[in-house]
N, C-alpha and C positions, 0 to 999 in steps of 0.2 A: 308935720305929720304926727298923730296920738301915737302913744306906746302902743296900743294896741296895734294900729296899722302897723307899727314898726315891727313889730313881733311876726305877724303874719308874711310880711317881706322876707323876713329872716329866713321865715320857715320854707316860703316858696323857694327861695336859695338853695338851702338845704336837702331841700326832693329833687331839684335839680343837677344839685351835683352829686349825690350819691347814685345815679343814674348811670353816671361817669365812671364805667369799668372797662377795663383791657376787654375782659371778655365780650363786652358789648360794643367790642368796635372800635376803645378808647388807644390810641398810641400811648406809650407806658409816660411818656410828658407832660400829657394832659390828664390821666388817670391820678400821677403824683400830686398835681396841683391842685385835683380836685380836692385830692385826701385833706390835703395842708386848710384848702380854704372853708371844706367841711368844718374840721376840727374848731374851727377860728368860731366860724357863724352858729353851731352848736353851743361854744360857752356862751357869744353875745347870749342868746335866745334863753339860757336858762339864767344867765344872768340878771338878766332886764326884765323878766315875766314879773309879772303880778300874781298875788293870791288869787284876787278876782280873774284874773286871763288864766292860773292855772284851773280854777273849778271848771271853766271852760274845756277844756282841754280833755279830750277821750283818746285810750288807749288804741292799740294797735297791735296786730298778730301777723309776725312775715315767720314763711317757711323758708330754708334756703337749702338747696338740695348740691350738695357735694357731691363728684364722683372719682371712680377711679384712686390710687395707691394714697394721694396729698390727704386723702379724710385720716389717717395717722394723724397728721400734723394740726389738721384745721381742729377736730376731736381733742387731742392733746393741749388746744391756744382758747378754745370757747369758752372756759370759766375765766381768764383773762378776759376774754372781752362783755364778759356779762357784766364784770365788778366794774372796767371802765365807761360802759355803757349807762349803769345801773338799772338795769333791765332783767327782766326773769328770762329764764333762757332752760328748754332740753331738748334734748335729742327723743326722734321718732323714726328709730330704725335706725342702720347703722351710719348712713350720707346726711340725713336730712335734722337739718340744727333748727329752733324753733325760738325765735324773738318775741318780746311780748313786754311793753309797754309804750310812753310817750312816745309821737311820732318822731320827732326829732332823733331820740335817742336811739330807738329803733333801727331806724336808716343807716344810722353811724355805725351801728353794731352790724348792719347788713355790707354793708360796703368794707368794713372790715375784712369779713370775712373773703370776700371777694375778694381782697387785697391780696390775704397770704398765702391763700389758696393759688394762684398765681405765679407768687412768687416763690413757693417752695416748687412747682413745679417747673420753674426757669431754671434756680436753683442746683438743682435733683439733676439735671439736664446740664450742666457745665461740671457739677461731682463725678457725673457717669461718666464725662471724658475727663478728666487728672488722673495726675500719676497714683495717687492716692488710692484712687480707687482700684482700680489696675494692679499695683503691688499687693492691694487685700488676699488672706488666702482663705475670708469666708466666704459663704455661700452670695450670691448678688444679692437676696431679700433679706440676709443678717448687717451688708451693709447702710443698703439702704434704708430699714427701717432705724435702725442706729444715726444714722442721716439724722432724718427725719425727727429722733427724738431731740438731739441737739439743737436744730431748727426750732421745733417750739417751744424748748426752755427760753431759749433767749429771747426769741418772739414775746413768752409769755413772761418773762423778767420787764422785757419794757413797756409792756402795754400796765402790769402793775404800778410802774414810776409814773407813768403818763395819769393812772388813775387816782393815787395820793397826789399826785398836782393837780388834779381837777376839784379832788376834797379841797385844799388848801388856798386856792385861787376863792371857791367859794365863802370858804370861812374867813378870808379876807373882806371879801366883798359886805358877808354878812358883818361882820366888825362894826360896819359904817354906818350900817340900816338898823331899826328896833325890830323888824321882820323878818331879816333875812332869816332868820333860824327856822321862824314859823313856816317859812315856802319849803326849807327845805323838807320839813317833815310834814307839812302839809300833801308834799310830792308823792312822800313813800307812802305814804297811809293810802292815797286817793290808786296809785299802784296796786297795794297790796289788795285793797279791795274791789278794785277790779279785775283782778285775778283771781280770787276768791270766790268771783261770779261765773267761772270759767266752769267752774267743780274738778279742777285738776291738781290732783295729789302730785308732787315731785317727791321723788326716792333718787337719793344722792347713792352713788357705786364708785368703787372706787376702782383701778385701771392698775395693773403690774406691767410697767415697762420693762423690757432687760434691754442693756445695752450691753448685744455683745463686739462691738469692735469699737473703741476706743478715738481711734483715728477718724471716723467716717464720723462719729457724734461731734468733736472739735469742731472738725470742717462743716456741720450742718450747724454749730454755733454762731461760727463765724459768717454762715450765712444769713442766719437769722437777725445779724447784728448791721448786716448790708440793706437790710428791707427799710424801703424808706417810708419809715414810720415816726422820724423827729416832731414831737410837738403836735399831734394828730389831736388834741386840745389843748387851746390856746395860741397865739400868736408867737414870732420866732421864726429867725431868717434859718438858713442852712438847712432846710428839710432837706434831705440824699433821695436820689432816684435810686428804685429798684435794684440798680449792677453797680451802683457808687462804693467808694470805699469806706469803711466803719471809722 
């Protein structure tokens, strides 16, 4: 089989299991596995490309439309997942997050989403009954947003590790190659300016969280440390399901 074919296998793979969500049906077993095997078939795929397979290669724009209390959290993890994705990314309106480059990367950053959205609402749903929450003497939306914000620091702590190992694995790989550098920056240029053909201005804003109970942000740390997101690029046994322990 050409590297080319090989690359398009890849990629067929990868539409396929990012398809693979709870909400769509997925049992949270089969959702985890897709994640793990996503992550895997993503580096192959940008590892393996060619300059000539990248010129090939056009852009792609997914909307993904959040609802309900979790957009706290999903809002709060979405520049995490744009730096791990390498993909341009804003929001349009208050639910609705906006992906925007390679296909591959795209999907990944789409199924992310899917991912935590998900699972801070499981989450959120085992805090409402502990004792923790129950003992609180604030208001229920002081604790839960405080929840909430603890949930995507650590969400957004590991998807940052996950994406310095994605740099790292590449600049490995380039080490080996006289090109690899050139793909990589070949990437972003062929990115940036197809985004530039968009005609869309991004304006960066900045968000003031308060956390005011203390207890409820730990406990939504410590869930966001349960999300099974091990190694969601590159290979690596022990990926945790969803309710696993950290």
């Amino acid at each position: 089989m050409s590297q080319a074919s090989e690359v398009e296998k890849v990629k067929a793979r990868i539409r396929a299991l990012a398809a693979k969500t709870i909400e769509r049906g997925c049992s949270e077993a089969e959702a985890m596995a897709a994640a793990q095997k996503v992550g895997q078939l993503l580096e192959v795929y940008g590892l393996s490309m060619s300059e000539v397979e990248l010129r090939g290669e056009t852009c792609i724009q997914r909307e993904i439309i959040i609802d309900g209390p979790r957009v706290q959290a999903v809002g709060a993890i979405f520049l995490a997942i744009i730096r791990l994705t390498e993909t341009k990314g804003w929001t349009a309106g208050r639910g609705t997050f906006v992906l925007f480059g390679l296909e591959p990367d795209v999907l990944m950053g789409e199924y992310l989403i899917h991912l935590v959205a998900g699972a801070v609402d499981r989450e959120e749903a085992d805090f409402r009954a502990s004792d923790a929450y129950r003992r609180s003497r604030l208001q229920p939306q002081a604790r839960l947003r405080s929840f909430r914000y603890g949930f995507a620091e650590r969400v957004s702590e590991r998807l940052e590790e996950f994406a310095r190992h994605r740099r790292e694995t590449a600049a490995a790989a380039q080490a080996t190659t006289s090109t690899g550098t050139a793909l990589v920056i070949a990437k972003e240029r062929q990115v940036h300016a197809a985004f530039k053909d968009l005609g869309i201005r991004l304006v960066s804003r900045s968000t003031t969280r308060r956390v005011r109970d203390g207890t409820a942000f730990r406990h939504g740390q410590e869930a966001g440390g349960r999300v099974g997101l091990d190694r969601p690029v590159g290979a690596g046994a022990g990926a945790r399901t969803l309710r696993g322990k950290p």
